[in-house]
N, C-alpha and C positions, 0 to 999 in steps of 0.2 A: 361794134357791139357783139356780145357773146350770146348763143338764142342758146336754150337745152332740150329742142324739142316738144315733144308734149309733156310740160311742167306737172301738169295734173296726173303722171305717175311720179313723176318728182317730188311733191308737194306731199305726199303722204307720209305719214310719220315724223317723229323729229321729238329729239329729246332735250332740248337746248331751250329753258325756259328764260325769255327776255321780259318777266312780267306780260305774258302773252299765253295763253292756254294753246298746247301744241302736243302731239303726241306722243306715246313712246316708240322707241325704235326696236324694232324685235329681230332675233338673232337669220339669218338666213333668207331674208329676202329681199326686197326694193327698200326699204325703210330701212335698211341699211346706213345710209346715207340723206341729206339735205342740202337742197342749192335753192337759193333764192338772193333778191337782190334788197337792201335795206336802206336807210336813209338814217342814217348817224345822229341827226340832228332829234330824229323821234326817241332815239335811245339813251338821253342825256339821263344820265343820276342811276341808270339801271345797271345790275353787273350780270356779266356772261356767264352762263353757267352750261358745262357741256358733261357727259357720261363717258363721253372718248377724247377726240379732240375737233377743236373750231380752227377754218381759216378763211381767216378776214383780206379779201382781196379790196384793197384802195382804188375804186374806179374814178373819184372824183373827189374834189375837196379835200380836207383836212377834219381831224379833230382833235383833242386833248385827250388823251384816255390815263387811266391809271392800271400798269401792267405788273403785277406783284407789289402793288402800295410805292412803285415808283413813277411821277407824271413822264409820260412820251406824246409824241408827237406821232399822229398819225398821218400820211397825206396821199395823194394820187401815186399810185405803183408799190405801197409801200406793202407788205405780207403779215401778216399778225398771228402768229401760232398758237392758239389755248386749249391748255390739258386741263384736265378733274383739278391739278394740284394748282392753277395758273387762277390768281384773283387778277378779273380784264375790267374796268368800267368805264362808259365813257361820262367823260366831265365835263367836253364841252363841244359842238361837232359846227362846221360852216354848214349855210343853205345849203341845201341840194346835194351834200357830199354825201355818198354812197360807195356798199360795198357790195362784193359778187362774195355770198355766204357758205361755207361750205364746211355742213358738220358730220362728223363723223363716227357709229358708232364704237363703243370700248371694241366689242367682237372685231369690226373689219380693223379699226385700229391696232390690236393687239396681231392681226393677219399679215399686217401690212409693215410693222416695223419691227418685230421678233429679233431680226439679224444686225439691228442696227448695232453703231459700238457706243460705248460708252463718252467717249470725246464729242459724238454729236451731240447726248443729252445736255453733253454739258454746256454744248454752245447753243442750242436751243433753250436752255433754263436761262441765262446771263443774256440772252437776245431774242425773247418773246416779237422783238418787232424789227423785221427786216428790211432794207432798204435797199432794193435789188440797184446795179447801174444800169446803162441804157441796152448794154448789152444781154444780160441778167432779164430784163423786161423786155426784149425781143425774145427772148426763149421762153417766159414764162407766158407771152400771148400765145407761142405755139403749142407750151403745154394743153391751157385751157382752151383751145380750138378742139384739142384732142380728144380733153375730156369730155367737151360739150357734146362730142361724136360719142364717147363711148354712150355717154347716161343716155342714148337716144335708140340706144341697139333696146329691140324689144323682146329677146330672151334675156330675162335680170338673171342668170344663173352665170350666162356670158359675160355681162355687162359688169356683174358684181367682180368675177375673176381678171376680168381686162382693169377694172377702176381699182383693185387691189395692185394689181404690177404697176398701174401708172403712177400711184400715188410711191413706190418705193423709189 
């Protein structure tokens, strides 16, 4: 299990409306960012809507989604990456399948990927959903151990600067 500390500075703000009243994310501080954990099967028929980008970590279960008007499969381990331009909805999710939520605003986003080149965008746009191997998913638990450290540092000035290098 992944803990984030005390959620309740976590949980503040968030621009990511799932038919769910939630707030906006404002340039320079904690609300920067959103993590939380969701249950797929309560999100059936709704579409993700993010200001920066969303990533959908697969802790359990499976679900149908629709990832730019193409059906995928979503399941345990698998990564879901969605931008402003990326239509995500799900269609159809198992019991109890859930995800570790993690949104992003445009600001840290635009901080965070500036350098990136062009060949990534493009394998990111043709592959919204990733399906790491086992090796792949022994790195990315270490990732999220790491991050669940940083979001827990309690200067967000820190926290924001360390969450920006981790996510590049």
């Amino acid at each position: 299990n992944i803990t984030f500390g005390n959620t309740s500075k976590i949980n503040r703000g968030f621009c990511c409306i799932f038919a769910v009243k939630m707030g906006t994310m404002k340039p320079n501080d904690e609300t920067e960012y959103r993590v939380r954990r969701l249950d797929l099967s309560q999100l059936k028929g709704l579409a993700l809507r993010t200001a920066g980008c969303t990533l959908l970590f697969c802790e359990k279960g499976h679900a149908v989604v629709s990832a730019n008007f193409e059906r995928q499969i979503i399941r345990k381990g698998c990564v879901a990456i969605v931008f402003t331009d990326t239509y995500f909805s799900i269609e159809r999710a198992s019991r109890q399948s859930s995800v570790l939520y993690l949104d992003l605003s445009s600001t840290l986003l635009d901080d965070t990927t500036f350098s990136l080149s062009i060949p990534f965008w493009e394998f990111i746009g043709d592959n919204p959903i990733l399906t790491p191997n086992e090796r792949q998913q022994n790195l990315l638990a270490i990732w999220m151990k790491q991050m669940a450290w940083i979001m827990s540092v309690s200067s967000k000035k820190h926290a924001r600067l360390m969450l920006r290098n981790h996510l590049c």
